[in-house]
C-alpha positions as CSV (number, residue, x, y, z in Angstrom):
1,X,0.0,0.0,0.0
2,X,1.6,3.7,-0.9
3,X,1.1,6.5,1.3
4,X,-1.2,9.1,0.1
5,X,1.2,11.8,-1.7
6,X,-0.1,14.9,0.1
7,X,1.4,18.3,-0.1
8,X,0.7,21.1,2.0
9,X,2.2,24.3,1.3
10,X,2.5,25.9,4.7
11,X,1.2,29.7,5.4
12,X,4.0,30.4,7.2
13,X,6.0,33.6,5.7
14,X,9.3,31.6,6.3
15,X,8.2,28.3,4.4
16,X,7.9,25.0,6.1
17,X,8.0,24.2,9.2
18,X,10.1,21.4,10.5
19,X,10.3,19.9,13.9
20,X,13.8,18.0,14.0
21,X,13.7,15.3,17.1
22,X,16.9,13.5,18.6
23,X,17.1,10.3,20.2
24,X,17.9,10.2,23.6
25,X,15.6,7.7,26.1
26,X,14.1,9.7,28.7
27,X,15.7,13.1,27.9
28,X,13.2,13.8,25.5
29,X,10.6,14.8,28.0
30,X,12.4,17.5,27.0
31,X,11.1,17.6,23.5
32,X,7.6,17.5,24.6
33,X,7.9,20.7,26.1
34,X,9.4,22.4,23.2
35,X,6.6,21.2,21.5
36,X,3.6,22.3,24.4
37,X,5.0,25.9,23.7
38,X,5.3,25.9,20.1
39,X,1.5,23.8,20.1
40,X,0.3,27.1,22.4
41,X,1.4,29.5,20.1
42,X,-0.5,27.8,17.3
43,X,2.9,26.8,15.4
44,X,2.2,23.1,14.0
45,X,4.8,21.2,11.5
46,X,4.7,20.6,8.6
47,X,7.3,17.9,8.8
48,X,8.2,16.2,11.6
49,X,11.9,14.3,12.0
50,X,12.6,12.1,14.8
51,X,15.1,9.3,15.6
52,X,14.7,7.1,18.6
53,X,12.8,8.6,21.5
54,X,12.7,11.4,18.6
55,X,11.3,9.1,17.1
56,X,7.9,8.4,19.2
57,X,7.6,11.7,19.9
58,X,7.2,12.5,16.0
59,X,4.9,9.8,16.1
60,X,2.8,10.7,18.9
61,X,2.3,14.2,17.6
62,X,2.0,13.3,13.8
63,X,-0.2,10.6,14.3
64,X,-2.9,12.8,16.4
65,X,-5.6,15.6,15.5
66,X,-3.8,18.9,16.8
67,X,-5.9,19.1,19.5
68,X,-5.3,15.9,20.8
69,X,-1.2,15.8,20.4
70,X,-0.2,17.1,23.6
71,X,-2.4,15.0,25.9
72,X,-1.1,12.0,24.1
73,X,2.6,13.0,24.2
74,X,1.3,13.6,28.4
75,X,0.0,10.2,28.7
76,X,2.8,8.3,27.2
77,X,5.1,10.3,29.4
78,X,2.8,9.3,32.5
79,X,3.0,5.7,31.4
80,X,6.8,5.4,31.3
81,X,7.6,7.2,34.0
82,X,8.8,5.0,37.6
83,X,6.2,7.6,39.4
84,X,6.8,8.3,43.1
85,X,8.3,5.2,43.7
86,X,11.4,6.4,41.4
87,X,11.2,9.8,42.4
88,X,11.6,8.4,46.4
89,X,15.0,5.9,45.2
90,X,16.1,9.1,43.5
91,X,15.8,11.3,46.2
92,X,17.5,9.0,48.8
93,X,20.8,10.4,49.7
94,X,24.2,9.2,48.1
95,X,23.4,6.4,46.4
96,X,19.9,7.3,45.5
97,X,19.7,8.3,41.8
98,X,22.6,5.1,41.2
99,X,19.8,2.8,42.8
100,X,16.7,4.1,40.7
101,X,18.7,4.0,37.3
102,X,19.8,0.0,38.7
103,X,16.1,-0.8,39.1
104,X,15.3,0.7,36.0
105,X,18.4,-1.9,34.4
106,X,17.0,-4.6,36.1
107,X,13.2,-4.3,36.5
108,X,13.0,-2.2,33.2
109,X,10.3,0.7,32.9
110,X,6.4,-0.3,32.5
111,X,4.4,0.0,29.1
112,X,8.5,0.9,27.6
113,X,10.3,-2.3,28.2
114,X,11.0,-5.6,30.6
115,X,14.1,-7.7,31.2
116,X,14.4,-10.7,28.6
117,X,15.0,-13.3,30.6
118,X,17.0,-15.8,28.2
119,X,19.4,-12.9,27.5
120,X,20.4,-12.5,30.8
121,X,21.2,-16.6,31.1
122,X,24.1,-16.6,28.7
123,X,25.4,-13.9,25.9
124,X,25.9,-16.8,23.7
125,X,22.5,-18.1,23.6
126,X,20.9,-18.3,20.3
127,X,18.0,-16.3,20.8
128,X,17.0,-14.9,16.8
129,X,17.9,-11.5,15.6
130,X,14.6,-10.3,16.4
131,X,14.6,-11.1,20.1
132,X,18.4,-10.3,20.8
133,X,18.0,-8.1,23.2
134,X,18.4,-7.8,27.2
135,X,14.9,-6.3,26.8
136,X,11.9,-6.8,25.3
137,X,9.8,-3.9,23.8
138,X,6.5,-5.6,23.5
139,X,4.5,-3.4,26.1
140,X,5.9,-0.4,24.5
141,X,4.0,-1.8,21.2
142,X,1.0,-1.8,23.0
143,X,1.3,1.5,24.4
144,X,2.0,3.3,20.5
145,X,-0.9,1.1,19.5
146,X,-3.3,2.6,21.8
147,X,-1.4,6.4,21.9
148,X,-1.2,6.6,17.7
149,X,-4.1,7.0,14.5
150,X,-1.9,5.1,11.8
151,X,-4.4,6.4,9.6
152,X,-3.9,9.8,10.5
153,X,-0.3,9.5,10.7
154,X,0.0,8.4,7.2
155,X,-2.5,11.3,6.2
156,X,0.7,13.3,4.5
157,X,0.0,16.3,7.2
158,X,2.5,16.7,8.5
159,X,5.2,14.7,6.9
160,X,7.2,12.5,9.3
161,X,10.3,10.9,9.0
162,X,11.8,8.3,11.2
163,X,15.6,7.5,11.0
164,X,16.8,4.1,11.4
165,X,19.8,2.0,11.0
166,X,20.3,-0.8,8.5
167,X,22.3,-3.6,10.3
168,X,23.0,-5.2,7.3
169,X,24.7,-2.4,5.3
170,X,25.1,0.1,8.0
171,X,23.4,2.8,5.9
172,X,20.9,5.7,7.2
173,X,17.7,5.2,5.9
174,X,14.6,7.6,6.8
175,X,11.0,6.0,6.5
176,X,9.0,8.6,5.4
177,X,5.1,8.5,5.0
178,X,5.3,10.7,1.7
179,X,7.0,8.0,0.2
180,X,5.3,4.9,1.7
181,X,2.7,3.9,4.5
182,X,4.0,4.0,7.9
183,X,3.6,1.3,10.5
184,X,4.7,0.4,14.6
185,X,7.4,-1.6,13.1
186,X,9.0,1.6,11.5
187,X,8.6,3.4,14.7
188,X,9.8,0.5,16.7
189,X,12.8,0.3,14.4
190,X,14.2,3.7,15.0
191,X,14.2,3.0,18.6
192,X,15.8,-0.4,18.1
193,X,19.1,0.7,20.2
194,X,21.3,-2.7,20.8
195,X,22.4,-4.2,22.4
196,X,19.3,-3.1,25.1
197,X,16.7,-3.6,22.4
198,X,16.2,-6.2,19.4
199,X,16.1,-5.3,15.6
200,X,13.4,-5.1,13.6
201,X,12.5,-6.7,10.3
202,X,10.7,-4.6,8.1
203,X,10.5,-5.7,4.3
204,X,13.5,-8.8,4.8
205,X,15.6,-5.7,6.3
206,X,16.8,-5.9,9.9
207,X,16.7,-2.6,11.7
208,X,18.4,-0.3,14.6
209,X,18.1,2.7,16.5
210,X,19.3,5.6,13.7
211,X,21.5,6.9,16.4
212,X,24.0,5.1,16.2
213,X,24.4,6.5,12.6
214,X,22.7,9.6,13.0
215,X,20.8,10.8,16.0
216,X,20.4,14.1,15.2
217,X,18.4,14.0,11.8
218,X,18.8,17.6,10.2
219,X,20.4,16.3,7.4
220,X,17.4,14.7,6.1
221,X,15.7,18.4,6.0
222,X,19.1,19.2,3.8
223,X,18.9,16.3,1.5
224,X,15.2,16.4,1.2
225,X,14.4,17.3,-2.6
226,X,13.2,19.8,-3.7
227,X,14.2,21.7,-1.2
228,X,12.0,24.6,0.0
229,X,12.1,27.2,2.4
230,X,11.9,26.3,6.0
231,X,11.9,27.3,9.5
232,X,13.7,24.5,11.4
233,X,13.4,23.6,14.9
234,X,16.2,21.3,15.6
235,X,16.0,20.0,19.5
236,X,19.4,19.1,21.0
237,X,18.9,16.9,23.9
238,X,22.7,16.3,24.4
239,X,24.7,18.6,24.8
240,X,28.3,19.3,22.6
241,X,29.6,21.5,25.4
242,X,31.2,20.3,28.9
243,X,33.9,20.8,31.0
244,X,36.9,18.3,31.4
245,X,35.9,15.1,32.8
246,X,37.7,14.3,36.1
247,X,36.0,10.7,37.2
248,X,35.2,8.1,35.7
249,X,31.8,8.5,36.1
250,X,32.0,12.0,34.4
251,X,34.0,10.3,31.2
252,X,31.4,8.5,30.6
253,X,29.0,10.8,31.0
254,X,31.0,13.4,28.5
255,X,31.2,10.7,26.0
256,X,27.8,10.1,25.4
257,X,27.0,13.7,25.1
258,X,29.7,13.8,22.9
259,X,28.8,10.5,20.6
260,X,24.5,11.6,20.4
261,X,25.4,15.1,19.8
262,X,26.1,13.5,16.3
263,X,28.4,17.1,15.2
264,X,25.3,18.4,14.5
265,X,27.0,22.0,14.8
266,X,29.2,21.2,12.4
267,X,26.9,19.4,9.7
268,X,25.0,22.6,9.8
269,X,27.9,24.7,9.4
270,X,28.9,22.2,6.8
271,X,25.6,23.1,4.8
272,X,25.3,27.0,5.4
273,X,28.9,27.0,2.9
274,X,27.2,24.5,0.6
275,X,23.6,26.8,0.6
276,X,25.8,30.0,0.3
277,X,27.4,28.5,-3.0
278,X,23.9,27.5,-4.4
279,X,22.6,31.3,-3.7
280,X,25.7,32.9,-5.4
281,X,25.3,30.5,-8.1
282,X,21.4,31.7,-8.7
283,X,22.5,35.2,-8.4
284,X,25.6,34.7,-11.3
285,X,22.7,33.1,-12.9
286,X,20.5,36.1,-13.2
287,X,23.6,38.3,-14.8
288,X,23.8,35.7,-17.6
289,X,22.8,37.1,-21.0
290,X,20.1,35.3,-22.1
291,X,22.1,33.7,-25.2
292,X,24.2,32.4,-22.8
293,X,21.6,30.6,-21.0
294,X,20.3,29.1,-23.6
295,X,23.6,26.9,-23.8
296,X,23.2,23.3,-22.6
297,X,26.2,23.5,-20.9
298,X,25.6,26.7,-18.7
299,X,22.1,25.4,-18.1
300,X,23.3,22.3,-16.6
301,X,25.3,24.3,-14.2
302,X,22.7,26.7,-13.5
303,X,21.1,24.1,-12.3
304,X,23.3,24.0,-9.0
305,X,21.7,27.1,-7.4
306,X,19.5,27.3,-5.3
307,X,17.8,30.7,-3.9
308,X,16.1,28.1,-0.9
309,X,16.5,29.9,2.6
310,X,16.1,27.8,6.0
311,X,16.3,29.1,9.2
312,X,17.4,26.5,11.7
313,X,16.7,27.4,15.1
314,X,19.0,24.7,18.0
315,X,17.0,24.6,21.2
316,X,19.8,22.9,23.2
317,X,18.7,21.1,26.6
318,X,20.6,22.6,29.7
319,X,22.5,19.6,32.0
320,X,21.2,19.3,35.4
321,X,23.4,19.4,38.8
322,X,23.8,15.8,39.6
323,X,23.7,14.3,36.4
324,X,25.5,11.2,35.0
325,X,26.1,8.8,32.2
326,X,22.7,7.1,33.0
327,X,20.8,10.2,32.6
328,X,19.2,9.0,29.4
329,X,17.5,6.2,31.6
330,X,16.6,8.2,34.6
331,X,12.6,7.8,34.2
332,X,11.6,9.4,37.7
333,X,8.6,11.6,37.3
334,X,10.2,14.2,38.8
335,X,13.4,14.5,36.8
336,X,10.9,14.1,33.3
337,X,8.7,17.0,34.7
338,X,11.7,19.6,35.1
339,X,13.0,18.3,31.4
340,X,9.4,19.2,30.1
341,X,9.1,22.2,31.9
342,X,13.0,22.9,30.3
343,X,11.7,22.9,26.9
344,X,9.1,24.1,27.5
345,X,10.1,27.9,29.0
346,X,13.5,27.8,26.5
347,X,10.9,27.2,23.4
348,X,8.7,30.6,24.7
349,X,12.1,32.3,25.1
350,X,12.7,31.8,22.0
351,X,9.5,32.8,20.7
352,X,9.6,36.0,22.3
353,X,12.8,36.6,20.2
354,X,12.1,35.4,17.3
355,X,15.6,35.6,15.9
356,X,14.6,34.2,12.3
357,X,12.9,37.7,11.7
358,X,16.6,39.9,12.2
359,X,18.0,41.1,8.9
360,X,20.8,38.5,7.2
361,X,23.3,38.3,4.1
362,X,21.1,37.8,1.2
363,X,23.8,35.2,0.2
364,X,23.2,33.2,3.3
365,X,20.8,29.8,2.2
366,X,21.3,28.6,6.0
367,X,20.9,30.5,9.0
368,X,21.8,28.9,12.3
369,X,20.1,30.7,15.6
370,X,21.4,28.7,18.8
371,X,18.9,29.2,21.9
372,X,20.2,30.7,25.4
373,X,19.8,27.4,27.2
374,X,22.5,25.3,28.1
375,X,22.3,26.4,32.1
376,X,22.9,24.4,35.0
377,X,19.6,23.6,36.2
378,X,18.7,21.8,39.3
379,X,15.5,19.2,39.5
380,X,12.5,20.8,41.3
Protein backbone atom coordinates (compact mmCIF):
# COMPACT_ATOMS: atom_id res chain seq x y z
CA UNK A 1 0.00 0.00 0.00
CA UNK A 2 1.61 3.70 -0.88
CA UNK A 3 1.14 6.48 1.33
CA UNK A 4 -1.21 9.12 0.07
CA UNK A 5 1.16 11.84 -1.71
CA UNK A 6 -0.10 14.87 0.06
CA UNK A 7 1.43 18.25 -0.11
CA UNK A 8 0.69 21.09 1.96
CA UNK A 9 2.22 24.34 1.34
CA UNK A 10 2.46 25.86 4.70
CA UNK A 11 1.25 29.74 5.41
CA UNK A 12 3.98 30.36 7.25
CA UNK A 13 6.04 33.58 5.72
CA UNK A 14 9.34 31.61 6.34
CA UNK A 15 8.24 28.32 4.36
CA UNK A 16 7.86 24.96 6.07
CA UNK A 17 8.01 24.21 9.20
CA UNK A 18 10.05 21.40 10.48
CA UNK A 19 10.30 19.86 13.86
CA UNK A 20 13.79 17.99 14.02
CA UNK A 21 13.74 15.30 17.11
CA UNK A 22 16.92 13.49 18.57
CA UNK A 23 17.11 10.29 20.25
CA UNK A 24 17.89 10.15 23.64
CA UNK A 25 15.64 7.73 26.07
CA UNK A 26 14.08 9.71 28.75
CA UNK A 27 15.75 13.10 27.92
CA UNK A 28 13.21 13.75 25.49
CA UNK A 29 10.59 14.80 28.02
CA UNK A 30 12.39 17.54 26.99
CA UNK A 31 11.05 17.60 23.51
CA UNK A 32 7.56 17.50 24.65
CA UNK A 33 7.93 20.73 26.13
CA UNK A 34 9.36 22.41 23.24
CA UNK A 35 6.57 21.18 21.50
CA UNK A 36 3.59 22.32 24.43
CA UNK A 37 4.95 25.91 23.70
CA UNK A 38 5.30 25.95 20.09
CA UNK A 39 1.54 23.84 20.12
CA UNK A 40 0.28 27.08 22.44
CA UNK A 41 1.36 29.46 20.14
CA UNK A 42 -0.55 27.77 17.29
CA UNK A 43 2.94 26.80 15.38
CA UNK A 44 2.18 23.06 13.99
CA UNK A 45 4.80 21.19 11.45
CA UNK A 46 4.74 20.55 8.61
CA UNK A 47 7.34 17.93 8.83
CA UNK A 48 8.24 16.21 11.57
CA UNK A 49 11.86 14.32 12.00
CA UNK A 50 12.60 12.12 14.82
CA UNK A 51 15.11 9.32 15.56
CA UNK A 52 14.72 7.05 18.62
CA UNK A 53 12.75 8.56 21.54
CA UNK A 54 12.65 11.37 18.59
CA UNK A 55 11.25 9.10 17.10
CA UNK A 56 7.95 8.38 19.18
CA UNK A 57 7.64 11.68 19.92
CA UNK A 58 7.18 12.53 16.00
CA UNK A 59 4.86 9.77 16.14
CA UNK A 60 2.76 10.70 18.92
CA UNK A 61 2.30 14.21 17.59
CA UNK A 62 1.97 13.30 13.76
CA UNK A 63 -0.17 10.57 14.27
CA UNK A 64 -2.93 12.84 16.44
CA UNK A 65 -5.63 15.58 15.46
CA UNK A 66 -3.75 18.89 16.80
CA UNK A 67 -5.95 19.15 19.48
CA UNK A 68 -5.31 15.87 20.82
CA UNK A 69 -1.20 15.84 20.36
CA UNK A 70 -0.24 17.13 23.55
CA UNK A 71 -2.43 14.98 25.85
CA UNK A 72 -1.10 12.05 24.11
CA UNK A 73 2.57 13.02 24.25
CA UNK A 74 1.27 13.55 28.39
CA UNK A 75 -0.02 10.24 28.68
CA UNK A 76 2.83 8.32 27.20
CA UNK A 77 5.12 10.25 29.35
CA UNK A 78 2.75 9.33 32.46
CA UNK A 79 2.96 5.65 31.39
CA UNK A 80 6.82 5.41 31.34
CA UNK A 81 7.56 7.23 34.00
CA UNK A 82 8.76 4.96 37.59
CA UNK A 83 6.23 7.60 39.42
CA UNK A 84 6.82 8.28 43.10
CA UNK A 85 8.32 5.21 43.65
CA UNK A 86 11.41 6.36 41.40
CA UNK A 87 11.22 9.79 42.44
CA UNK A 88 11.62 8.37 46.38
CA UNK A 89 15.00 5.93 45.16
CA UNK A 90 16.09 9.09 43.47
CA UNK A 91 15.78 11.28 46.20
CA UNK A 92 17.50 8.97 48.82
CA UNK A 93 20.76 10.36 49.70
CA UNK A 94 24.17 9.18 48.07
CA UNK A 95 23.38 6.42 46.40
CA UNK A 96 19.91 7.26 45.47
CA UNK A 97 19.65 8.25 41.79
CA UNK A 98 22.57 5.10 41.18
CA UNK A 99 19.81 2.82 42.82
CA UNK A 100 16.71 4.13 40.71
CA UNK A 101 18.71 4.01 37.26
CA UNK A 102 19.79 0.00 38.72
CA UNK A 103 16.07 -0.79 39.09
CA UNK A 104 15.26 0.70 35.96
CA UNK A 105 18.36 -1.85 34.39
CA UNK A 106 17.00 -4.58 36.05
CA UNK A 107 13.22 -4.30 36.51
CA UNK A 108 13.03 -2.17 33.23
CA UNK A 109 10.25 0.66 32.87
CA UNK A 110 6.41 -0.31 32.49
CA UNK A 111 4.38 -0.04 29.11
CA UNK A 112 8.47 0.93 27.58
CA UNK A 113 10.35 -2.29 28.20
CA UNK A 114 11.00 -5.63 30.56
CA UNK A 115 14.07 -7.69 31.21
CA UNK A 116 14.36 -10.67 28.64
CA UNK A 117 15.01 -13.30 30.59
CA UNK A 118 16.95 -15.83 28.21
CA UNK A 119 19.41 -12.88 27.48
CA UNK A 120 20.38 -12.46 30.83
CA UNK A 121 21.24 -16.57 31.12
CA UNK A 122 24.05 -16.57 28.68
CA UNK A 123 25.44 -13.88 25.88
CA UNK A 124 25.88 -16.81 23.72
CA UNK A 125 22.54 -18.13 23.60
CA UNK A 126 20.93 -18.31 20.32
CA UNK A 127 17.96 -16.25 20.77
CA UNK A 128 16.99 -14.89 16.83
CA UNK A 129 17.88 -11.48 15.56
CA UNK A 130 14.56 -10.25 16.44
CA UNK A 131 14.62 -11.09 20.07
CA UNK A 132 18.42 -10.31 20.75
CA UNK A 133 18.02 -8.09 23.18
CA UNK A 134 18.45 -7.83 27.24
CA UNK A 135 14.86 -6.27 26.81
CA UNK A 136 11.95 -6.78 25.27
CA UNK A 137 9.83 -3.90 23.77
CA UNK A 138 6.51 -5.63 23.52
CA UNK A 139 4.51 -3.36 26.12
CA UNK A 140 5.95 -0.40 24.49
CA UNK A 141 3.95 -1.82 21.15
CA UNK A 142 1.03 -1.80 23.01
CA UNK A 143 1.28 1.51 24.37
CA UNK A 144 2.05 3.32 20.51
CA UNK A 145 -0.88 1.10 19.51
CA UNK A 146 -3.25 2.63 21.84
CA UNK A 147 -1.45 6.45 21.91
CA UNK A 148 -1.21 6.58 17.68
CA UNK A 149 -4.10 7.00 14.51
CA UNK A 150 -1.92 5.13 11.78
CA UNK A 151 -4.38 6.40 9.58
CA UNK A 152 -3.93 9.76 10.55
CA UNK A 153 -0.29 9.52 10.66
CA UNK A 154 0.00 8.36 7.17
CA UNK A 155 -2.50 11.33 6.15
CA UNK A 156 0.66 13.33 4.49
CA UNK A 157 0.03 16.28 7.18
CA UNK A 158 2.51 16.67 8.53
CA UNK A 159 5.19 14.72 6.90
CA UNK A 160 7.18 12.53 9.29
CA UNK A 161 10.29 10.85 8.98
CA UNK A 162 11.81 8.33 11.22
CA UNK A 163 15.61 7.52 11.04
CA UNK A 164 16.82 4.06 11.37
CA UNK A 165 19.78 2.02 10.97
CA UNK A 166 20.26 -0.80 8.48
CA UNK A 167 22.33 -3.57 10.27
CA UNK A 168 23.05 -5.24 7.27
CA UNK A 169 24.72 -2.43 5.29
CA UNK A 170 25.13 0.07 8.03
CA UNK A 171 23.41 2.80 5.90
CA UNK A 172 20.91 5.72 7.22
CA UNK A 173 17.67 5.15 5.89
CA UNK A 174 14.63 7.64 6.76
CA UNK A 175 11.03 6.03 6.52
CA UNK A 176 9.04 8.63 5.42
CA UNK A 177 5.14 8.54 4.98
CA UNK A 178 5.31 10.66 1.66
CA UNK A 179 6.96 8.02 0.21
CA UNK A 180 5.35 4.89 1.71
CA UNK A 181 2.74 3.95 4.50
CA UNK A 182 4.04 4.05 7.95
CA UNK A 183 3.63 1.29 10.50
CA UNK A 184 4.65 0.45 14.57
CA UNK A 185 7.39 -1.59 13.09
CA UNK A 186 8.97 1.63 11.49
CA UNK A 187 8.64 3.42 14.68
CA UNK A 188 9.77 0.51 16.65
CA UNK A 189 12.80 0.34 14.37
CA UNK A 190 14.24 3.74 15.03
CA UNK A 191 14.18 2.99 18.57
CA UNK A 192 15.77 -0.35 18.06
CA UNK A 193 19.07 0.74 20.25
CA UNK A 194 21.30 -2.74 20.80
CA UNK A 195 22.42 -4.17 22.38
CA UNK A 196 19.34 -3.14 25.13
CA UNK A 197 16.72 -3.61 22.37
CA UNK A 198 16.25 -6.16 19.40
CA UNK A 199 16.07 -5.32 15.56
CA UNK A 200 13.38 -5.12 13.64
CA UNK A 201 12.48 -6.67 10.34
CA UNK A 202 10.66 -4.64 8.07
CA UNK A 203 10.52 -5.68 4.30
CA UNK A 204 13.53 -8.85 4.78
CA UNK A 205 15.57 -5.70 6.27
CA UNK A 206 16.83 -5.87 9.93
CA UNK A 207 16.65 -2.63 11.66
CA UNK A 208 18.39 -0.26 14.62
CA UNK A 209 18.06 2.70 16.48
CA UNK A 210 19.33 5.58 13.70
CA UNK A 211 21.45 6.92 16.40
CA UNK A 212 23.99 5.13 16.17
CA UNK A 213 24.39 6.51 12.59
CA UNK A 214 22.73 9.59 12.97
CA UNK A 215 20.85 10.80 16.04
CA UNK A 216 20.42 14.07 15.22
CA UNK A 217 18.42 14.03 11.84
CA UNK A 218 18.79 17.56 10.21
CA UNK A 219 20.37 16.30 7.43
CA UNK A 220 17.44 14.65 6.09
CA UNK A 221 15.70 18.42 5.96
CA UNK A 222 19.14 19.16 3.78
CA UNK A 223 18.93 16.28 1.48
CA UNK A 224 15.18 16.45 1.16
CA UNK A 225 14.36 17.33 -2.58
CA UNK A 226 13.21 19.82 -3.68
CA UNK A 227 14.15 21.71 -1.21
CA UNK A 228 12.01 24.56 0.04
CA UNK A 229 12.07 27.20 2.44
CA UNK A 230 11.87 26.34 6.01
CA UNK A 231 11.94 27.25 9.52
CA UNK A 232 13.74 24.47 11.45
CA UNK A 233 13.39 23.61 14.91
CA UNK A 234 16.22 21.33 15.62
CA UNK A 235 15.97 19.98 19.47
CA UNK A 236 19.35 19.15 20.98
CA UNK A 237 18.90 16.89 23.86
CA UNK A 238 22.69 16.33 24.41
CA UNK A 239 24.69 18.56 24.83
CA UNK A 240 28.31 19.30 22.60
CA UNK A 241 29.64 21.52 25.36
CA UNK A 242 31.16 20.32 28.90
CA UNK A 243 33.91 20.85 30.96
CA UNK A 244 36.92 18.34 31.43
CA UNK A 245 35.89 15.07 32.82
CA UNK A 246 37.72 14.34 36.14
CA UNK A 247 35.99 10.66 37.25
CA UNK A 248 35.20 8.10 35.72
CA UNK A 249 31.78 8.49 36.07
CA UNK A 250 32.03 12.05 34.43
CA UNK A 251 33.98 10.34 31.20
CA UNK A 252 31.42 8.47 30.63
CA UNK A 253 29.00 10.79 31.02
CA UNK A 254 30.99 13.40 28.46
CA UNK A 255 31.20 10.66 25.95
CA UNK A 256 27.79 10.13 25.43
CA UNK A 257 26.97 13.65 25.15
CA UNK A 258 29.69 13.82 22.87
CA UNK A 259 28.82 10.50 20.58
CA UNK A 260 24.50 11.61 20.40
CA UNK A 261 25.45 15.12 19.81
CA UNK A 262 26.08 13.49 16.31
CA UNK A 263 28.43 17.07 15.20
CA UNK A 264 25.29 18.37 14.47
CA UNK A 265 27.01 22.02 14.77
CA UNK A 266 29.17 21.18 12.44
CA UNK A 267 26.88 19.43 9.65
CA UNK A 268 24.97 22.55 9.79
CA UNK A 269 27.91 24.68 9.37
CA UNK A 270 28.86 22.22 6.75
CA UNK A 271 25.63 23.12 4.82
CA UNK A 272 25.29 26.97 5.39
CA UNK A 273 28.86 27.03 2.87
CA UNK A 274 27.16 24.50 0.63
CA UNK A 275 23.58 26.84 0.60
CA UNK A 276 25.77 30.00 0.29
CA UNK A 277 27.43 28.46 -2.96
CA UNK A 278 23.91 27.54 -4.45
CA UNK A 279 22.63 31.33 -3.73
CA UNK A 280 25.69 32.88 -5.36
CA UNK A 281 25.35 30.53 -8.05
CA UNK A 282 21.39 31.73 -8.67
CA UNK A 283 22.51 35.16 -8.43
CA UNK A 284 25.59 34.68 -11.31
CA UNK A 285 22.68 33.10 -12.89
CA UNK A 286 20.51 36.07 -13.25
CA UNK A 287 23.64 38.26 -14.78
CA UNK A 288 23.77 35.71 -17.58
CA UNK A 289 22.76 37.14 -20.95
CA UNK A 290 20.07 35.33 -22.14
CA UNK A 291 22.11 33.74 -25.20
CA UNK A 292 24.24 32.40 -22.82
CA UNK A 293 21.64 30.63 -21.00
CA UNK A 294 20.25 29.05 -23.57
CA UNK A 295 23.63 26.86 -23.85
CA UNK A 296 23.20 23.33 -22.63
CA UNK A 297 26.21 23.48 -20.85
CA UNK A 298 25.55 26.68 -18.74
CA UNK A 299 22.14 25.37 -18.11
CA UNK A 300 23.31 22.31 -16.55
CA UNK A 301 25.27 24.28 -14.21
CA UNK A 302 22.66 26.69 -13.46
CA UNK A 303 21.14 24.15 -12.33
CA UNK A 304 23.31 23.99 -8.96
CA UNK A 305 21.73 27.08 -7.38
CA UNK A 306 19.48 27.31 -5.32
CA UNK A 307 17.78 30.67 -3.86
CA UNK A 308 16.11 28.11 -0.86
CA UNK A 309 16.51 29.94 2.61
CA UNK A 310 16.05 27.76 6.05
CA UNK A 311 16.32 29.10 9.21
CA UNK A 312 17.37 26.54 11.67
CA UNK A 313 16.67 27.39 15.15
CA UNK A 314 18.99 24.75 18.00
CA UNK A 315 17.03 24.62 21.21
CA UNK A 316 19.81 22.87 23.16
CA UNK A 317 18.74 21.14 26.58
CA UNK A 318 20.63 22.62 29.65
CA UNK A 319 22.50 19.61 32.02
CA UNK A 320 21.19 19.34 35.40
CA UNK A 321 23.38 19.41 38.76
CA UNK A 322 23.80 15.81 39.57
CA UNK A 323 23.71 14.27 36.44
CA UNK A 324 25.50 11.24 35.04
CA UNK A 325 26.06 8.82 32.16
CA UNK A 326 22.71 7.12 33.01
CA UNK A 327 20.83 10.20 32.60
CA UNK A 328 19.24 8.96 29.44
CA UNK A 329 17.49 6.20 31.57
CA UNK A 330 16.64 8.21 34.59
CA UNK A 331 12.56 7.81 34.19
CA UNK A 332 11.63 9.36 37.69
CA UNK A 333 8.60 11.60 37.30
CA UNK A 334 10.18 14.17 38.80
CA UNK A 335 13.43 14.50 36.77
CA UNK A 336 10.89 14.06 33.30
CA UNK A 337 8.75 16.96 34.72
CA UNK A 338 11.73 19.57 35.08
CA UNK A 339 12.98 18.34 31.42
CA UNK A 340 9.43 19.17 30.06
CA UNK A 341 9.12 22.19 31.89
CA UNK A 342 12.95 22.91 30.31
CA UNK A 343 11.68 22.92 26.91
CA UNK A 344 9.10 24.15 27.53
CA UNK A 345 10.10 27.88 29.05
CA UNK A 346 13.50 27.79 26.49
CA UNK A 347 10.94 27.15 23.42
CA UNK A 348 8.69 30.64 24.69
CA UNK A 349 12.06 32.33 25.13
CA UNK A 350 12.72 31.79 21.98
CA UNK A 351 9.48 32.83 20.65
CA UNK A 352 9.55 35.97 22.28
CA UNK A 353 12.84 36.58 20.17
CA UNK A 354 12.13 35.41 17.33
CA UNK A 355 15.60 35.59 15.93
CA UNK A 356 14.64 34.18 12.29
CA UNK A 357 12.90 37.69 11.67
CA UNK A 358 16.57 39.90 12.25
CA UNK A 359 18.02 41.12 8.85
CA UNK A 360 20.85 38.49 7.15
CA UNK A 361 23.30 38.29 4.05
CA UNK A 362 21.12 37.82 1.19
CA UNK A 363 23.78 35.20 0.22
CA UNK A 364 23.18 33.21 3.26
CA UNK A 365 20.81 29.75 2.17
CA UNK A 366 21.27 28.64 6.01
CA UNK A 367 20.88 30.51 9.02
CA UNK A 368 21.80 28.90 12.31
CA UNK A 369 20.14 30.73 15.56
CA UNK A 370 21.43 28.73 18.81
CA UNK A 371 18.95 29.24 21.89
CA UNK A 372 20.22 30.69 25.39
CA UNK A 373 19.80 27.41 27.16
CA UNK A 374 22.52 25.29 28.09
CA UNK A 375 22.35 26.37 32.08
CA UNK A 376 22.85 24.38 35.04
CA UNK A 377 19.62 23.55 36.25
CA UNK A 378 18.68 21.83 39.27
CA UNK A 379 15.46 19.20 39.47
CA UNK A 380 12.53 20.76 41.31
Amino acid sequence: MNAPNIHKESSHPHGQIVLVLQGGGALGAYQAGVYEALHEHGIEPDWVIGTSIGAINASLIAGNAPEDRLDRLKEFWDRINRGYWGDGLSMLPFLGSALANLSTMTLGVGNFFRPNPWAWTSPYAALGAESAGYYSTDALARTLTELIDFNRLNEGAPRVSLGAANVGNGDMHYFDSRKACLTLKHIMSSGALPPAFPAIRIDGELYWDGGILSNTPVEAVFDDHPRRNSLVFAVHIWNPDGGEPDTLWKVLSRQKDLQYASRAKTHIMRQQQLHRLRHIISELSKRLPEEEKRNNLVREMMCYGCPTRMHVVRLLAPPFAGEDHSKDIDFSARTIRTRWQAGYEETLRVLARRPWEAEFDPLEGVLLHESQGGELMAAE
